[in-house]
N, C-alpha and C positions, 0 to 999 in steps of 0.2 A: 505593292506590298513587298516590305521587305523579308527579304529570309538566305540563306547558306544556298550560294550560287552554285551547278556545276559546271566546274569548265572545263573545256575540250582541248587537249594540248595535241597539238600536230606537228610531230618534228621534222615533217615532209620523207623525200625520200632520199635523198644525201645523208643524213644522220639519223641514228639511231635514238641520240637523244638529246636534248636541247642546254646549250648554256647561252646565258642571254644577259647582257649589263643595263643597265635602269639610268638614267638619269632625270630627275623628276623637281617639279618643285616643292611636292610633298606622298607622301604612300598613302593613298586613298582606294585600294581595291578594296570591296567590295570583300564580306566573310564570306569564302568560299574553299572546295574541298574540290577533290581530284583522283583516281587513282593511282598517278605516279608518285611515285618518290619526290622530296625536292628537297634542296641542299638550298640555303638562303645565306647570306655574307650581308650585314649591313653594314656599305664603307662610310654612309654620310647619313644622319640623321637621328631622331629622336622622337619617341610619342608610347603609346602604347601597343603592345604585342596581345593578340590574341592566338590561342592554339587549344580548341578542343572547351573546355569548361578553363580554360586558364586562362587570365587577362596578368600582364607584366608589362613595366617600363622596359623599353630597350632606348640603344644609343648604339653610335659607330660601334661596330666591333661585332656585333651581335651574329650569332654562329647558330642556325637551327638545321635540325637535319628533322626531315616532317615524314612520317608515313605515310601509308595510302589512302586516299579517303579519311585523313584527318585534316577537318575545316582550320579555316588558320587568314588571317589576315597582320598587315602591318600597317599603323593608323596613326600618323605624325599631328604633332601640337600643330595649334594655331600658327601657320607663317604670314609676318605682315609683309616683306619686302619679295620682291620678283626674286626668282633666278633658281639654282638648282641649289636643292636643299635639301636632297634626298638621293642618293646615288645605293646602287644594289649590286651585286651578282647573283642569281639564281639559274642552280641546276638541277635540271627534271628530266627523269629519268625512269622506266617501268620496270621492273622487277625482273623481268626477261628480256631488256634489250640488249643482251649476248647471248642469246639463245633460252629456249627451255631448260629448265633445272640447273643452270650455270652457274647459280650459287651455288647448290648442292652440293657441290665437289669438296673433299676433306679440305682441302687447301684454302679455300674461303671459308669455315666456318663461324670463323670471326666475324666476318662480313656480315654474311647470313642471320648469325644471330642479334646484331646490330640492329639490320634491317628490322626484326621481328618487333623489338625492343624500340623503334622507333614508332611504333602506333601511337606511342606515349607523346611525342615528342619531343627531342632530342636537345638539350643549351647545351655548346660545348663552351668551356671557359679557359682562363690560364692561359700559360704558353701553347695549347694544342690551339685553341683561339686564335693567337696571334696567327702562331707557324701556319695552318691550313689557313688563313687568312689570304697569306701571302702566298700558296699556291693556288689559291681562287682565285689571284690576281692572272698568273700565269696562265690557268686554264680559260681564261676569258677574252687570253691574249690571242691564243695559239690556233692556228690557221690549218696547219694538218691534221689530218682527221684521226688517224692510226695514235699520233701524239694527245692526242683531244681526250681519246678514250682512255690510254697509259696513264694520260697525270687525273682523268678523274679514278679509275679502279685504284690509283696511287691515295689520293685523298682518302675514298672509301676506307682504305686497310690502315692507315694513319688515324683515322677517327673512330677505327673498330678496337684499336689498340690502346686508345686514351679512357683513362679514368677521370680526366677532370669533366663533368660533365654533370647536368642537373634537368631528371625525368618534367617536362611540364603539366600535362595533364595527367598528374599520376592514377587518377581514378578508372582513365581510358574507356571512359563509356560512350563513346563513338567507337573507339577500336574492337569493342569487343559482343558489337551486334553485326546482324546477320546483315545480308548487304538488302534485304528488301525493308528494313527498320534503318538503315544507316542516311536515307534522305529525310525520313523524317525526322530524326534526333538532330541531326544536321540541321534543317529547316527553322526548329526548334530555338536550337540554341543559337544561330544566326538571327532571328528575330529579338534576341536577347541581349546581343552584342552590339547591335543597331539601334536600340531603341531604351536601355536601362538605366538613360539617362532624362529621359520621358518618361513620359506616363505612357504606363504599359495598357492594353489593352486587352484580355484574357479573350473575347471574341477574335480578336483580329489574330491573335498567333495560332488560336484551336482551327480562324479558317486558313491557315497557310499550311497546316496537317490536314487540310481536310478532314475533320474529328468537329464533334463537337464536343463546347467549352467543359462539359463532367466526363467524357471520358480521353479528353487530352488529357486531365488531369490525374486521372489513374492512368493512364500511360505513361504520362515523364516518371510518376512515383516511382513505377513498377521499375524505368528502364536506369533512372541516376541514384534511386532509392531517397531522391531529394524531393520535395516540392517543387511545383515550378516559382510557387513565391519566393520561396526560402532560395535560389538559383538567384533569382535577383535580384535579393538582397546582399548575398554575398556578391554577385558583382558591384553594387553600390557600393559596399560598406569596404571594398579590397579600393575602388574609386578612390574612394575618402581617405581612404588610410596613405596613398599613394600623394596624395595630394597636403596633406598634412605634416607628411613627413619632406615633402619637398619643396614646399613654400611655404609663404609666411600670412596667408590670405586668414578671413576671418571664417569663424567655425560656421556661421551661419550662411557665409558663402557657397562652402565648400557643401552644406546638406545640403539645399537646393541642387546644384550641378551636379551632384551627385545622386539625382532622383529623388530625393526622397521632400515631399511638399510641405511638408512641418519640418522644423527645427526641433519639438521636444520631443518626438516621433524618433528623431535619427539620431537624439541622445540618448534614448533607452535603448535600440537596437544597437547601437556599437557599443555600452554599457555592458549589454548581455554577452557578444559575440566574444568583444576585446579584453572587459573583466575591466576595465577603467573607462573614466570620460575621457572624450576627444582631446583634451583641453591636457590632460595627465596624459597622455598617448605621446600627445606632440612634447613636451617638456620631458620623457623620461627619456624620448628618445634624443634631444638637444643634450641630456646631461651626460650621454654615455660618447659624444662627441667628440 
């Protein structure tokens, strides 16, 4: 059964916290969530980004700063040909690996309130993008340990200070439950991000909450204020839109892969959501080109 993994990060005991560089032939983990902090850099690839209730295209450059226990994966396109096609930097980090209440001090406040504000998670863009880019590179280089910590608190206060920046999961309904609800909404919405491209299964995700299937249902209500249908339909219909606007494939391709098993099914529901057909979506958006 698929669902929102949790993983156990151990930065042993030489470091307090972990930076680590990825070279892959593609990003295939697994939607999963964490307590630490994590700071992600994408130097090589492309597919889709999940974070929280938010699915987006990413590509090289791609700059997230994630909170805690906010579920989060990166999920690259189809690769036909061998070799690395996927390269990372990620650093992870606990809220107290300089001690208890280390943020707290006047002097990080910025920090601090960064950090709080990252439950959301975090896109940095522009030139804070690039430049923290390019000390990501450095911090990934760097051998000494005292230095390791300088240039990441140095990042921190650099990307506490940048305005260019865009909330992902603005709604933060993982952020903002209690931590004995936060595996299940987690569980939840992993089972959602795994599979909403299939045929969904309402038994099979109310047993990965252990819940049964009527009162999963008043629970996701109660906790996203959404449906769990209506959850993934908007992840279909954001599918589709992403895909329409970036290739040139046919409409009836794109419902299917997109979940949804009728075609004139998945032109009343993006009619309704989008306020035009697929067909007018794709050309308004080719004319503003």
């Amino acid at each position: 059964m698929i669902r929102a993994l949790f993983e156990t990060i151990n930065s042993g005991s030489d470091a307090s916290f972990l930076v680590n560089s990825f070279n892959l032939e593609k990003f295939d983990v697994p939607y999963h969530f964490h307590p630490e902090f994590e700071l992600t850099l994408i130097l090589k690839g492309k597919g889709k980004r999940y974070v929280g209730k938010q699915m987006a295209d990413f590509d090289s450059g791609d700059l997230v700063l994630l909170g805690s226990d906010l579920p989060h994966s990166w999920k690259s396109e189809s690769i036909s040909t061998p070799g690395f096609h996927a390269r990372s930097i990620v650093a992870q980090f606990d809220k107290n690996f300089l001690g208890n209440e280390f943020f707290d001090r006047p002097e990080l406040s910025d920090i601090r309130n960064m950090l709080k504000i990252s439950a959301h998670g975090i896109h940095y863009i522009g030139q804070t993008a690039k430049e923290i880019g390019e000390k990501m590179c450095v911090l990934a280089l760097e051998e000494n340990s005292f230095r390791k910590m300088w240039l990441l608190l140095d990042i921190l206060e650099d990307l506490a200070a940048s305005k260019e920046f865009v909330l992902l999961d603005q709604d933060g309904v993982v952020a903002t439950q209690i931590n004995s609800n936060k595996d299940r909404i987690n569980a939840a919405l992993g089972y959602i991000v795994d599979n909403f491209r299939n045929d969904i299964v309402l038994n099979e995700v109310a047993a990965v909450v252990n819940m049964s299937p009527n009162a999963f249902c008043k629970y996701f209500k109660r906790v996203t204020n959404k449906t769990f249908l209506d959850t993934v339909i908007d992840y279909r219909i954001n599918f589709a839109v992403q895909q329409l606007l970036s290739t040139d494939r046919p409409v009836s391709e794109i419902s299917f892969d997109s979940g949804f098993g009728d075609v004139s099914h998945f032109y009343k529901l993006f009619k309704r959501r989008m306020k035009m057909s697929p067909l007018n979506y794709r050309k308004n958006f080719q004319k503003g080109l």
